[in-house]
N, C-alpha and C positions, 0 to 999 in steps of 0.2 A: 931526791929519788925515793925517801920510805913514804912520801904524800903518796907519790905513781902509784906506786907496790900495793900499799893500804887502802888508797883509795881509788885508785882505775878500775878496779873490777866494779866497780858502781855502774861503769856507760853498759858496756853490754847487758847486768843486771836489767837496766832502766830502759834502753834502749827494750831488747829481748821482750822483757813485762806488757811494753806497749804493742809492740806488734803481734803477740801471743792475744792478748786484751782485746783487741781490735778482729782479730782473725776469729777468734773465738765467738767474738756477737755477733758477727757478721753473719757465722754459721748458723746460731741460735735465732737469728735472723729469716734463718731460711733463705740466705740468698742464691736464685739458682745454679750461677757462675761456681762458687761454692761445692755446692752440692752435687755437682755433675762428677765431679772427681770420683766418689763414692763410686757412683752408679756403673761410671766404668772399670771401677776395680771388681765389679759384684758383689758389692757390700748391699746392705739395706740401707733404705733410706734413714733409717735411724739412729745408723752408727755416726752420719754426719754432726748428730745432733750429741752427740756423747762426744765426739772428737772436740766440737766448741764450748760445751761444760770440762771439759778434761785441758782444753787450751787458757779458759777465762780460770780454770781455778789456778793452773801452774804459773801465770801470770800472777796471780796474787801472793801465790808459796815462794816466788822469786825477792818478792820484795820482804820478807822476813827469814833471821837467819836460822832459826828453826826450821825452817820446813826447803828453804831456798837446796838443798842436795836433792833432796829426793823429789822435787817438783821439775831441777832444771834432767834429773833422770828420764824423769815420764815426757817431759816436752822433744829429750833427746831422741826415743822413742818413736815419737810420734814425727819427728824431722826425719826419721831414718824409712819412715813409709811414706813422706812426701817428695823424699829424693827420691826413694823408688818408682812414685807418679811419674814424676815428673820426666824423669830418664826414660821411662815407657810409653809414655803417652804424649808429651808436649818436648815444643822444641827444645833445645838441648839449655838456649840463655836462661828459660825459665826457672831454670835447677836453680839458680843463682841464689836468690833469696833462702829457700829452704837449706841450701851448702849453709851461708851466713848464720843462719840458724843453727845449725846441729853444730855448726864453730865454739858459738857462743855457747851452747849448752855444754860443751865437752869444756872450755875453759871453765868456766863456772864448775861442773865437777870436779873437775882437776884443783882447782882453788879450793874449793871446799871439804876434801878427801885430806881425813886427817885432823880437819877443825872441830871442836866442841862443838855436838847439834844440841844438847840442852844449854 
């Protein structure tokens, strides 16, 4: 039981890191599918391009334990305006993933509230 405790927080870590990694170049990508989200929340096009550097680097602060609180914060952040998309704008299943996401970021702060960040 202390392998689980000490080491399950790794899947969502690992898991979370990739689909953040993934989501993030995709944007830096300019992929339109992407990017349409922005346009209909009224953002500029440019903030897509900030939300995929702000996704690739919290992906990377995930996977060290220095920086993994305040990275899985910003990613949590940022799950809590794609649930708002997504509730607004796309069918309801879509939320799915982004719920998943802002799970995993709330565990992960909650695991890590309270531990040694140096």
């Amino acid at each position: 039981m202390e392998f689980i405790k000490r080491y399950g927080i790794w899947c969502p870590i690992v898991l979370s890191a990739l689909a953040f990694a993934a989501a993030g170049t995709f944007k830096l990508m300019g992929t339109p599918e992407l990017h349409q989200s922005f346009a209909l929340l009224g953002l500029p096009s440019w903030f897509g391009y900030f939300i995929g550097t702000a996704e690739v680097a919290g992906a990377i602060g995930l996977l060290f334990a220095r920086t993994r609180l305040l990275a899985a914060i910003g990613l949590a952040i940022i799950m809590v305006g794609a649930v708002y998309f997504h509730v607004a704008f796309t069918p309801l299943g879509q939320t799915v993933p982004a719920l998943v996401l802002l799970g995993f970021m709330l565990l992960i702060v909650h695991y890590q509230r309270g531990r040694n960040i140096a």
